[in-house]
py3Dmol code that shows the C-alpha trace and the ligand (Angstrom):
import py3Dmol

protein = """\
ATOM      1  CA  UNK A   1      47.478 -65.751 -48.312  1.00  0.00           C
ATOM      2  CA  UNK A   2      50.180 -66.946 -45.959  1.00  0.00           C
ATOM      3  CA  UNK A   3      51.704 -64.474 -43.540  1.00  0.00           C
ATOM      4  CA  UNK A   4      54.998 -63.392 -45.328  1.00  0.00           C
ATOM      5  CA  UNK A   5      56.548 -63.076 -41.590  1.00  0.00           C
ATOM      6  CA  UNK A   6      60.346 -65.458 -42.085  1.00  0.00           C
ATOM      7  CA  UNK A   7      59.074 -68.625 -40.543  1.00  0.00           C
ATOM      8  CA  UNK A   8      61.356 -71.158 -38.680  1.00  0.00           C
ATOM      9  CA  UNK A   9      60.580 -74.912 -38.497  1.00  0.00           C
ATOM     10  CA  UNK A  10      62.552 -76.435 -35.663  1.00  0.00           C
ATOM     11  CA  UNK A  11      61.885 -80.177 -35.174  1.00  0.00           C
ATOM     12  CA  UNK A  12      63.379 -81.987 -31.734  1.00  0.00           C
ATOM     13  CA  UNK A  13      64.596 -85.508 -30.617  1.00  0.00           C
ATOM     14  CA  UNK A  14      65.996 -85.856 -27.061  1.00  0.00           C
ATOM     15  CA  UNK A  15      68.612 -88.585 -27.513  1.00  0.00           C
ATOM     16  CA  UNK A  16      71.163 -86.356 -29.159  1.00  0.00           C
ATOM     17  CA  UNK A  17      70.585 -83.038 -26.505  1.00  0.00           C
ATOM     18  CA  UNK A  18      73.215 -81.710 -24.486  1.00  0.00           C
ATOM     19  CA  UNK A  19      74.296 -82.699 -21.207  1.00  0.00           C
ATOM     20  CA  UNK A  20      72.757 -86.637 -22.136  1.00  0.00           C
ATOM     21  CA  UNK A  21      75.295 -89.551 -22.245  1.00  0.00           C
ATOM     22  CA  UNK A  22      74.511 -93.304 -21.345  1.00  0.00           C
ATOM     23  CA  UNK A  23      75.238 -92.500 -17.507  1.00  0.00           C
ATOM     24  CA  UNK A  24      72.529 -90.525 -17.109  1.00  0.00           C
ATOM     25  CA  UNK A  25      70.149 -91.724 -19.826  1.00  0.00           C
ATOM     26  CA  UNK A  26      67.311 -91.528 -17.357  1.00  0.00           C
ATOM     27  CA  UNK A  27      67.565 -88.036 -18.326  1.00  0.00           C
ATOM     28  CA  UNK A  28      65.684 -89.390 -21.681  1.00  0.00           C
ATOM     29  CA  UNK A  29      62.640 -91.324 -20.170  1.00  0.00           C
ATOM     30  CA  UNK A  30      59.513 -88.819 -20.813  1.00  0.00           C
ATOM     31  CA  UNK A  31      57.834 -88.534 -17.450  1.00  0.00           C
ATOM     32  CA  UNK A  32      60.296 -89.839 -15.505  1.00  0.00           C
ATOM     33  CA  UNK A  33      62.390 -88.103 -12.278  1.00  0.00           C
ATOM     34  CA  UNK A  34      65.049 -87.328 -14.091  1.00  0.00           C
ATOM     35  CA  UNK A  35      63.702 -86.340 -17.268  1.00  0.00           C
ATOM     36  CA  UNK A  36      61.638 -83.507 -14.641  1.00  0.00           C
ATOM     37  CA  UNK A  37      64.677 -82.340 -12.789  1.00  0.00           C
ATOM     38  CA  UNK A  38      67.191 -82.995 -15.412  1.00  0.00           C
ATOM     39  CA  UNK A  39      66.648 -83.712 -19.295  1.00  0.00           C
ATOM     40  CA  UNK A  40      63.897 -81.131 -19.853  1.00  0.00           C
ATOM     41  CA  UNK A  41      66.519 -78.471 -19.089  1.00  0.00           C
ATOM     42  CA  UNK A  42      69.091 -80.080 -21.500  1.00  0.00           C
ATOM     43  CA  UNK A  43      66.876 -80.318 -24.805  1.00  0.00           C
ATOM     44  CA  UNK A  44      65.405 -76.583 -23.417  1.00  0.00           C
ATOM     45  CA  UNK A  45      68.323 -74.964 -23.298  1.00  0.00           C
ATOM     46  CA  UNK A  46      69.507 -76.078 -26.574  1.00  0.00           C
ATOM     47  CA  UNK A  47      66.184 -74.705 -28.298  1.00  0.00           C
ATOM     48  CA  UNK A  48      66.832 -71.880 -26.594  1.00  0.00           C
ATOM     49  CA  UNK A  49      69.531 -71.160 -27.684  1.00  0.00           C
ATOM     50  CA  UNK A  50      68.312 -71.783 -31.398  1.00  0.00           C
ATOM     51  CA  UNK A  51      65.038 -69.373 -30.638  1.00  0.00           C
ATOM     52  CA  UNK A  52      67.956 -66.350 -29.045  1.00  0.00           C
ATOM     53  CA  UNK A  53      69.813 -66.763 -32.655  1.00  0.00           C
ATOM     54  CA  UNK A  54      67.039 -66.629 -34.682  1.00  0.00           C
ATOM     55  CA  UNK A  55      65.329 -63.715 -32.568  1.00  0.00           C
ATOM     56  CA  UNK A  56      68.673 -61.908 -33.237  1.00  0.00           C
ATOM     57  CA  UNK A  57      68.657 -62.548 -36.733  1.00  0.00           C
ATOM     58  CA  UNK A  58      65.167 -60.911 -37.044  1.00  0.00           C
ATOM     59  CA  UNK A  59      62.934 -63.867 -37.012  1.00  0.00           C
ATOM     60  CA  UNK A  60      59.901 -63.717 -35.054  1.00  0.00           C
ATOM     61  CA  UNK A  61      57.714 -66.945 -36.308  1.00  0.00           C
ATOM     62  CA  UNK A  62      59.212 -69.918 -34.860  1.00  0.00           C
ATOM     63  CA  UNK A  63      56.880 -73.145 -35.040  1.00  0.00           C
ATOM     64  CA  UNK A  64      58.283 -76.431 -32.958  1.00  0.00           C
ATOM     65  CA  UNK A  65      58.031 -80.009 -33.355  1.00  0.00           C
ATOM     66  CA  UNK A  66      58.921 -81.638 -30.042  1.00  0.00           C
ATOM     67  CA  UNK A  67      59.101 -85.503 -31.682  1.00  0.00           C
ATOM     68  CA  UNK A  68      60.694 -87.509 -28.862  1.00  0.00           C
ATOM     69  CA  UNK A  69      58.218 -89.752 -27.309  1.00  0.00           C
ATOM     70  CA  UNK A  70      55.298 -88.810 -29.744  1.00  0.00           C
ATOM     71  CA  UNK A  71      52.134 -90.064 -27.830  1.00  0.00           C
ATOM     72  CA  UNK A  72      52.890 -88.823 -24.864  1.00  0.00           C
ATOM     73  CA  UNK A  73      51.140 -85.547 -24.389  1.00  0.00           C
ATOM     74  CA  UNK A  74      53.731 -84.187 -21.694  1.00  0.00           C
ATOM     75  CA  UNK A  75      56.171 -81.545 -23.679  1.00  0.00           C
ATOM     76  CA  UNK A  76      60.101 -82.492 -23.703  1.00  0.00           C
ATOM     77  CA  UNK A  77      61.139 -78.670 -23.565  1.00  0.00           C
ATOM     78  CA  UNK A  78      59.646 -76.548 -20.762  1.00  0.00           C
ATOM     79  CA  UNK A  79      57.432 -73.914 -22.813  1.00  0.00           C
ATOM     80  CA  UNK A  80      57.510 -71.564 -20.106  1.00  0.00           C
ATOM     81  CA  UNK A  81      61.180 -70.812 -20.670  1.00  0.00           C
ATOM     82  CA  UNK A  82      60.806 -70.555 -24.356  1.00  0.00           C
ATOM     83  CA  UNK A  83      59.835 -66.901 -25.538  1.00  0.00           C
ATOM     84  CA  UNK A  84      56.445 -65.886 -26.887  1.00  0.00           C
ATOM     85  CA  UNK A  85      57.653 -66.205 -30.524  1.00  0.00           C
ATOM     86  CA  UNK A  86      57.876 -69.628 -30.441  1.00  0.00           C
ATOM     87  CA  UNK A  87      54.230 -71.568 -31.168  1.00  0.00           C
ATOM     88  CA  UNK A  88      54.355 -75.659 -31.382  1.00  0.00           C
ATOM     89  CA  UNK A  89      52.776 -77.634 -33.799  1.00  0.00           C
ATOM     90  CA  UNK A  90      49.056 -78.344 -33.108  1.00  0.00           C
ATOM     91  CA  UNK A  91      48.974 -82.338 -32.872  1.00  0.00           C
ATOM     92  CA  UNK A  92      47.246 -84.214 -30.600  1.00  0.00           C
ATOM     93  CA  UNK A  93      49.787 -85.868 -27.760  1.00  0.00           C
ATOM     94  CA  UNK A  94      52.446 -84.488 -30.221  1.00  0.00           C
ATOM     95  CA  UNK A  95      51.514 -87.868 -32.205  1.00  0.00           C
ATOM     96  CA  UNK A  96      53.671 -87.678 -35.762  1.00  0.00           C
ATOM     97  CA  UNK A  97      51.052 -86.472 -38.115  1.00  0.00           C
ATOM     98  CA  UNK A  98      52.981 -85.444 -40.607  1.00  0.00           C
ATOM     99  CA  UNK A  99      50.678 -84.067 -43.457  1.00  0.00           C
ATOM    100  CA  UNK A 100      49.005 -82.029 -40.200  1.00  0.00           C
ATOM    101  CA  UNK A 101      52.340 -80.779 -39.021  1.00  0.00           C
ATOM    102  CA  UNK A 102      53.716 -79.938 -42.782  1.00  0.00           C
ATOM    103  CA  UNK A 103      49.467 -77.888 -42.921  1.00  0.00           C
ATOM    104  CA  UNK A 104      50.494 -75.888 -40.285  1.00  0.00           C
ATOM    105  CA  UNK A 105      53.734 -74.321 -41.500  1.00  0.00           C
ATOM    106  CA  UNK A 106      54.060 -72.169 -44.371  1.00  0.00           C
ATOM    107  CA  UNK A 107      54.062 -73.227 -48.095  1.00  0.00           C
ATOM    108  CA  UNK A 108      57.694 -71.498 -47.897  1.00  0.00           C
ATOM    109  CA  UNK A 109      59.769 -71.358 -44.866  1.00  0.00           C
ATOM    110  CA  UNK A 110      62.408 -69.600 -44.108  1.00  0.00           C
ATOM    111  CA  UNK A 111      64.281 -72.821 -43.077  1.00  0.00           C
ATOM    112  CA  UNK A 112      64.576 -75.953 -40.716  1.00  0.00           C
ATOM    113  CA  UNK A 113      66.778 -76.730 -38.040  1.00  0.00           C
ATOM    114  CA  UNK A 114      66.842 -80.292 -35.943  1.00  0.00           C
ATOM    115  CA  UNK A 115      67.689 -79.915 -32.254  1.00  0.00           C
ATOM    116  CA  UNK A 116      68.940 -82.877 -30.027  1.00  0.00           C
ATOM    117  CA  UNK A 117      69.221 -85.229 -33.037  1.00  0.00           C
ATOM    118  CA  UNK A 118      70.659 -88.593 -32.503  1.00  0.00           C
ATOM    119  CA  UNK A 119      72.535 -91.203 -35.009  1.00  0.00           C
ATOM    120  CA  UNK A 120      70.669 -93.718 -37.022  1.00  0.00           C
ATOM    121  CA  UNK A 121      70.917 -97.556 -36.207  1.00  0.00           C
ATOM    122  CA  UNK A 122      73.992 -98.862 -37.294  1.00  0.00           C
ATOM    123  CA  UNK A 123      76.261 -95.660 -36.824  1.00  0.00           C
ATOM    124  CA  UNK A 124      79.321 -95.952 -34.863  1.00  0.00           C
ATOM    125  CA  UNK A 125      80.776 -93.448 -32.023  1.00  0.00           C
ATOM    126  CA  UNK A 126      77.086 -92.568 -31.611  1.00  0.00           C
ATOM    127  CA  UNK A 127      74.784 -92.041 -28.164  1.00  0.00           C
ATOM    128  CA  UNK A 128      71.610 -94.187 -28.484  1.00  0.00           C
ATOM    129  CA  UNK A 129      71.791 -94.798 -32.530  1.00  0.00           C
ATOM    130  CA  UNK A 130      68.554 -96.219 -33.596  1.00  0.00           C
ATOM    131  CA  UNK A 131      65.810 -96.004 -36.691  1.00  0.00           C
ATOM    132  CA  UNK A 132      62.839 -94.770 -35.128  1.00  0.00           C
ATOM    133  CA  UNK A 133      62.661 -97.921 -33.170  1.00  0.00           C
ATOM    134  CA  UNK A 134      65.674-100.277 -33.394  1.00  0.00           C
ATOM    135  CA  UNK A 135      65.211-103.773 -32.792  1.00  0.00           C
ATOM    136  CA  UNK A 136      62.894-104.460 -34.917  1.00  0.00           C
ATOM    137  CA  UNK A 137      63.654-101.923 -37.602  1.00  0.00           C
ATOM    138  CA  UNK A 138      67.964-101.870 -38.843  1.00  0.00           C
ATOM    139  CA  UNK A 139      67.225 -99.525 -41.358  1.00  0.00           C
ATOM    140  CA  UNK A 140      64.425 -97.296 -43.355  1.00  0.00           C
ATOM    141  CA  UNK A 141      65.328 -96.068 -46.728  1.00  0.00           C
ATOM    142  CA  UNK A 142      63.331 -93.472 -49.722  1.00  0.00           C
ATOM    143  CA  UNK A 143      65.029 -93.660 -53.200  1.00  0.00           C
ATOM    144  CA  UNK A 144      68.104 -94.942 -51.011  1.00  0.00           C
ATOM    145  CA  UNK A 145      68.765 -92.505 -48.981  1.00  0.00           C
ATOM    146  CA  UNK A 146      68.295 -92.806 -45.357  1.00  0.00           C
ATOM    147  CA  UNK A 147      65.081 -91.805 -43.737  1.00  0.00           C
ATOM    148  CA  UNK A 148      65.720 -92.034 -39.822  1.00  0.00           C
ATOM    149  CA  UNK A 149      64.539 -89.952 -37.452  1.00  0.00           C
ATOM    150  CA  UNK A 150      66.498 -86.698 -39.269  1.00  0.00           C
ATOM    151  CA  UNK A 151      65.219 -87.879 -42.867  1.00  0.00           C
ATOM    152  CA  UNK A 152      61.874 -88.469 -42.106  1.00  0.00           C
ATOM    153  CA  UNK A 153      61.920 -85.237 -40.627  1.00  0.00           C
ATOM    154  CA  UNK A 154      63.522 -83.528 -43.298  1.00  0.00           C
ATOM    155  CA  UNK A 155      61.808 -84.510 -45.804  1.00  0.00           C
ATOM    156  CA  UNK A 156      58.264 -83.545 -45.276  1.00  0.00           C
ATOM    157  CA  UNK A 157      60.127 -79.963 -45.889  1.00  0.00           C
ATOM    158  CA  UNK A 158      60.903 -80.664 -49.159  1.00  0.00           C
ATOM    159  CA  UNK A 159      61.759 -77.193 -51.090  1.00  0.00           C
ATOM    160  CA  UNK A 160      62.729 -75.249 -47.534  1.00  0.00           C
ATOM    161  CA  UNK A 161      66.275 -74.932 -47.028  1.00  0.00           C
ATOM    162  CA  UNK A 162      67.650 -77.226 -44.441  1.00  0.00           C
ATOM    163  CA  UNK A 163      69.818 -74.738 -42.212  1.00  0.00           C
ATOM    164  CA  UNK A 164      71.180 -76.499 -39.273  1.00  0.00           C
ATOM    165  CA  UNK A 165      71.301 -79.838 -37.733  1.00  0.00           C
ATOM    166  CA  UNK A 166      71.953 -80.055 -33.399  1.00  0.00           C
ATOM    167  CA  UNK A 167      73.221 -83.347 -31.905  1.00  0.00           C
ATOM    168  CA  UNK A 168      75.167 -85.915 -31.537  1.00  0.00           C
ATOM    169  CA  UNK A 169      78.300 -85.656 -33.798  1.00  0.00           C
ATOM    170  CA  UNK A 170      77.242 -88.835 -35.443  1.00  0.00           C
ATOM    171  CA  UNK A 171      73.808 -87.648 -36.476  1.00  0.00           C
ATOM    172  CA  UNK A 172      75.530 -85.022 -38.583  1.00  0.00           C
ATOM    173  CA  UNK A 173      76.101 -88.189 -41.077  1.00  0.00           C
ATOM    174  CA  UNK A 174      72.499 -88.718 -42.007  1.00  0.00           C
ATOM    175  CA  UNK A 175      71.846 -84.894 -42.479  1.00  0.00           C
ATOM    176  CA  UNK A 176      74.448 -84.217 -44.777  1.00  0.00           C
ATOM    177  CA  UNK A 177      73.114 -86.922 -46.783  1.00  0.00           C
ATOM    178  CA  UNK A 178      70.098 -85.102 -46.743  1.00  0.00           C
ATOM    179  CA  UNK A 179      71.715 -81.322 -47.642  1.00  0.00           C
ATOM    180  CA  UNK A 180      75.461 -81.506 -48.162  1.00  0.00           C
ATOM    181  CA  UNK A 181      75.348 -77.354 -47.137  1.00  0.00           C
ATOM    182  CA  UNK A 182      73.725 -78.078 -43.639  1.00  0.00           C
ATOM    183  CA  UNK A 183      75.491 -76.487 -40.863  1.00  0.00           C
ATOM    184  CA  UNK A 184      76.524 -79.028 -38.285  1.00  0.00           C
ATOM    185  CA  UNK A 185      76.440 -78.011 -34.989  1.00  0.00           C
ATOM    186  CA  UNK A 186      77.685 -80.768 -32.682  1.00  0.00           C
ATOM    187  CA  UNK A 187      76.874 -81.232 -28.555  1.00  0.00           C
ATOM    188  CA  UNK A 188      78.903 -84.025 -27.891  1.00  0.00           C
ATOM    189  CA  UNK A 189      81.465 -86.754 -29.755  1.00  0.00           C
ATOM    190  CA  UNK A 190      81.893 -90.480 -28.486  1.00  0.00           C
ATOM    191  CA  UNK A 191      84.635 -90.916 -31.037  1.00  0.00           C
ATOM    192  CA  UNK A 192      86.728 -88.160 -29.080  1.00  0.00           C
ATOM    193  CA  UNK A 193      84.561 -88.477 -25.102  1.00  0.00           C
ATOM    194  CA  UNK A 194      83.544 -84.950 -25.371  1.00  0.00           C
ATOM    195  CA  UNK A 195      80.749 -84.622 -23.412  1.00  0.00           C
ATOM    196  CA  UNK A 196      80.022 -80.899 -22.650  1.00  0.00           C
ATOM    197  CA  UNK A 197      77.468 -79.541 -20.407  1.00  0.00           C
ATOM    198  CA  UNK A 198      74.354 -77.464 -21.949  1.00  0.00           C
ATOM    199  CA  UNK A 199      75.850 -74.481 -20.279  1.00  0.00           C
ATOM    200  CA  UNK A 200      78.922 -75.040 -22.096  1.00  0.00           C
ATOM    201  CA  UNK A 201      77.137 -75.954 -25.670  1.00  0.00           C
ATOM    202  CA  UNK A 202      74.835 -73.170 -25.101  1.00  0.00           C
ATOM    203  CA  UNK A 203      76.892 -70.353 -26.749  1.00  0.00           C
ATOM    204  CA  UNK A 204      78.531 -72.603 -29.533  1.00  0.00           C
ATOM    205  CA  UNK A 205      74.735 -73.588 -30.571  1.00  0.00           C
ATOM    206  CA  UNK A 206      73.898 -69.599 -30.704  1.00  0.00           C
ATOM    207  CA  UNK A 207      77.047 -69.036 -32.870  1.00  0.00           C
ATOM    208  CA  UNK A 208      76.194 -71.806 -35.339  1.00  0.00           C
ATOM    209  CA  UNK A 209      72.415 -70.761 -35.319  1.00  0.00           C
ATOM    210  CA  UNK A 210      73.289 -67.400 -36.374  1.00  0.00           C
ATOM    211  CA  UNK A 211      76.346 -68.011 -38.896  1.00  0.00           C
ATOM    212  CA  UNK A 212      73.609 -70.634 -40.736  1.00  0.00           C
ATOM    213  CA  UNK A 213      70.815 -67.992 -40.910  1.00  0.00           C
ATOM    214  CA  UNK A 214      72.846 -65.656 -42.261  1.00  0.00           C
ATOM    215  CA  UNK A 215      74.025 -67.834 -44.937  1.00  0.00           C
ATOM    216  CA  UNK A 216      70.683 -69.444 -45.619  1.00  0.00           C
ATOM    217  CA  UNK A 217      70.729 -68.258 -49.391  1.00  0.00           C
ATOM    218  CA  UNK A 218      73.756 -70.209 -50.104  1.00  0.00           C
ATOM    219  CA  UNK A 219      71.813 -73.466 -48.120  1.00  0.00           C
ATOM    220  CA  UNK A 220      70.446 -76.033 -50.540  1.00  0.00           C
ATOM    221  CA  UNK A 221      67.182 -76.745 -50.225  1.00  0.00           C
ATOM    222  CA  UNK A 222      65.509 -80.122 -49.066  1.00  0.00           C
ATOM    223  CA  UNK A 223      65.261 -81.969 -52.324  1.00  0.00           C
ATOM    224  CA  UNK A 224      64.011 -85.769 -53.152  1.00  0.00           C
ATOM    225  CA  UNK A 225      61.624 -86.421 -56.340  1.00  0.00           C
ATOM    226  CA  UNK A 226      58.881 -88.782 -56.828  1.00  0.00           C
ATOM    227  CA  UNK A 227      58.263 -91.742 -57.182  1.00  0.00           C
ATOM    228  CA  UNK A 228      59.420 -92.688 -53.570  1.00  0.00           C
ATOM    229  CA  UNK A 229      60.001 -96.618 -53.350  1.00  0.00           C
ATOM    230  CA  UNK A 230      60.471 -97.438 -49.381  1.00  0.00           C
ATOM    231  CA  UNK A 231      62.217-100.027 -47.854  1.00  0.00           C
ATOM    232  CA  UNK A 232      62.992-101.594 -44.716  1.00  0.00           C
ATOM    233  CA  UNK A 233      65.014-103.935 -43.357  1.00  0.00           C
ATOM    234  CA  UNK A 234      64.830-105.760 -39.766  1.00  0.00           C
ATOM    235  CA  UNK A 235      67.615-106.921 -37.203  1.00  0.00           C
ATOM    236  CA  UNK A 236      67.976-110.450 -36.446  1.00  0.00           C
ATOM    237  CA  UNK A 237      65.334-112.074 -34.398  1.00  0.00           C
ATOM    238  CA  UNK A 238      62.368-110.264 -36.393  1.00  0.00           C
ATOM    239  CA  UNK A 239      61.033-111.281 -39.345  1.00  0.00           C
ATOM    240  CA  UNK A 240      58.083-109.888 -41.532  1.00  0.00           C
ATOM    241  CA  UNK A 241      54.445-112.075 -41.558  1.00  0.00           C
ATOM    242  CA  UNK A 242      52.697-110.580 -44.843  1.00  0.00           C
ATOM    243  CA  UNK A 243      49.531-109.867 -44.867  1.00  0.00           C
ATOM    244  CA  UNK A 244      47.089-112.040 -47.024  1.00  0.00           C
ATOM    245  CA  UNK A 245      46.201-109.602 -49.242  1.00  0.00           C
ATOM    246  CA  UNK A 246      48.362-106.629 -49.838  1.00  0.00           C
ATOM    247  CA  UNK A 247      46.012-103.563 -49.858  1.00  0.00           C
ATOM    248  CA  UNK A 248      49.376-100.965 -51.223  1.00  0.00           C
ATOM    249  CA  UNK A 249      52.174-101.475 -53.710  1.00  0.00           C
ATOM    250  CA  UNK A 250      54.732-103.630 -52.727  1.00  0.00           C
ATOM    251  CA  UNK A 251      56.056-106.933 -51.021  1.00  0.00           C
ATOM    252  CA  UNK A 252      57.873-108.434 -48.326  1.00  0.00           C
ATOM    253  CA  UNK A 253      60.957-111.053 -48.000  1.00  0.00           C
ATOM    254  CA  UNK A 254      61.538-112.810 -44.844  1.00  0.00           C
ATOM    255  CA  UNK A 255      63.979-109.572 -43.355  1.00  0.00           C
ATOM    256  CA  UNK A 256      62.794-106.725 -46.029  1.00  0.00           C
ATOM    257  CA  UNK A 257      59.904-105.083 -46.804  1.00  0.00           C
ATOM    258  CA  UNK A 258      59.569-102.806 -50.059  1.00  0.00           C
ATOM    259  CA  UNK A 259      56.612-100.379 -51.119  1.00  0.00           C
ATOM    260  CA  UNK A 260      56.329 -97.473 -53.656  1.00  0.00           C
ATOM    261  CA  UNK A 261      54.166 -94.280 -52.606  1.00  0.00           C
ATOM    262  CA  UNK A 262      53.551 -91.259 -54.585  1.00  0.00           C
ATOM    263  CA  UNK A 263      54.587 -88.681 -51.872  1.00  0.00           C
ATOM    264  CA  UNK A 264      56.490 -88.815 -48.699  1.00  0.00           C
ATOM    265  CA  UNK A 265      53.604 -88.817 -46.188  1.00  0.00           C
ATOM    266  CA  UNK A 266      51.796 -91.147 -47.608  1.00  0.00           C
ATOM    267  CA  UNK A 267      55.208 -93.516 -47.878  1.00  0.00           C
ATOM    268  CA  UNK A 268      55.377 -92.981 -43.896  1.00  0.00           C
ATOM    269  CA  UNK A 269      51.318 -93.944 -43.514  1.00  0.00           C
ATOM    270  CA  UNK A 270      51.921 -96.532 -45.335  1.00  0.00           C
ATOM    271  CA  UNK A 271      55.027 -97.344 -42.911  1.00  0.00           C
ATOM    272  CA  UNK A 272      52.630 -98.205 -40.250  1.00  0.00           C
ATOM    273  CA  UNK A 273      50.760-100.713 -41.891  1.00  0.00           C
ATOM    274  CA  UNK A 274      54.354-102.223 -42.945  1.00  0.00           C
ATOM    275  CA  UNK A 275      55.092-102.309 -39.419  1.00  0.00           C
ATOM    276  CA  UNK A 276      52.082-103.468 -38.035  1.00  0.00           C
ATOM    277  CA  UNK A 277      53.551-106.798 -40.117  1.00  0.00           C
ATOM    278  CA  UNK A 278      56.689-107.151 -38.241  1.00  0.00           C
ATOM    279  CA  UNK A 279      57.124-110.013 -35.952  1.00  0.00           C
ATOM    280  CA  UNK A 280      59.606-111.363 -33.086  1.00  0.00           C
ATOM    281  CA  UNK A 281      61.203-115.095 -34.373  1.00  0.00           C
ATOM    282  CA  UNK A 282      60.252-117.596 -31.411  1.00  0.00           C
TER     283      UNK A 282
END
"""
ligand_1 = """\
1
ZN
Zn 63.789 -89.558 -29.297
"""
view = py3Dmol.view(width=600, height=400)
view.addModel(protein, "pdb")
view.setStyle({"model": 0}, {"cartoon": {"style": "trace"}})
view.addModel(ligand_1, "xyz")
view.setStyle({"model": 1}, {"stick": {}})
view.zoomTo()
view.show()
């Protein structure tokens, strides 16, 4: 039996936290000076402010997903500050292991929320756009709807209502694709140059955080059926070298690659070995 506790998934990029524009995008660069003295306190203080709403709201099982610079085993957010009710995901180096990460949550959660999300490639007015990594990759698409860094995300959480997406005003794009009823909670616009301080964003994030939870029953939940037929497309210079024999469903063209998977997870396993076939035109 699962605990019956209201569980919290909150899953974290960097590039669209608080307080990070292109003049200080240092601030982004895990391991670096002023990721220490500067970033970590950005994306922290914007999951704090998440954990403070939800703690408010009565939930006291919060499980974290700090995604940005997966591999590296060095944490984004400074755990420390965070209270005890928030755990993190179990991965090794934080690596994206999604069917590990989806284990460790409940078959029901009580919802999702992104933090510090960023645009995908291709978005204008955004701060650092890009498709998990962009060049090589202009876009990634399940069933044709996007599947960036927020999709991917999303949709390993498929039945949980999506509650709240943090970031960059033009990441709210892709997760309203995703859940037309997700509360957007902006840090900072290009379009308009508003670029607040996490001191400033702090309070507004609470707010929003606690106005979604307590209208999660009238949030859709995260919904895409099966079959899920993949596809992604490369920015010029790249082009895809197939592999002699092709060991999954699907094929390649010079600039697109295509492949059906039966679930999600396996789709984005199967994105590896897709990727693995990309290659730079000389
Ligand atoms: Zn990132």
């Amino acid at each position: 039996m699962y605990p019956s506790a209201k569980q919290l998934i909150i899953i974290s990029d960097m590039e669209g936290a608080s307080g990070i524009f292109e003049h200080n995008k240092a601030a982004l660069y895990n391991g670096g000076e002023q990721w220490r003295d500067y970033g970590r306190h950005c994306l922290t203080s914007d999951i704090l402010a998440v954990s403070e709403a939800a703690q408010a709201c009565g939930i006291d099982d919060i499980l974290l997903y700090d995604a940005h610079y997966a591999g590296n085993a060095e944490y984004n957010v400074i755990l420390a500050q965070l209270p005890k009710t928030v755990r993190v995901f179990d991965v090794l180096d934080r690596c994206t292991f999604w069917r590990r990460i989806r284990g460790q949550a409940q078959q029901h959660p009580f919802g999702l929320i992104t933090v510090g999300q960023h645009a995908r490639n291709g978005e204008p007015d955004a701060y650092f756009p890009h498709t998990i990594q962009s060049p090589p990759m202009a876009s990634l698409l399940v069933n044709g709807r996007s599947i960036a860094e927020i999709g991917s995300a999303a949709y390993q959480f498929c039945g949980t209502p999506y509650l709240a997406n943090i970031g960059c005003q033009a990441s709210m794009k892709e997760a309203t694709e995703i859940c037309p009823t997700v509360h957007c909670i902006p840090v900072k616009d290009k379009r308009t140059g508003w670029q607040p301080s996490p001191q400033e964003t702090f309070p507004l994030i609470k707010e929003g955080v606690i106005q979604a939870i307590t209208q999660a029953d009238q949030k859709q939940l995260i919904a895409l059926d099966g079959p899920y037929a993949f596809e992604m497309t490369l920015t010029p210079g790249f082009y895809f070298q197939p592999p002699q024999h092709l060991s999954w469903v699907g094929s390649f063209a010079d600039h697109a690659a295509h492949w059906l998977a039966p679930s999600v997870e396996i789709g984005l396993e199967l994105f590896e070995n897709v990727r693995s076939c990309i290659r730079r035109c000389t």
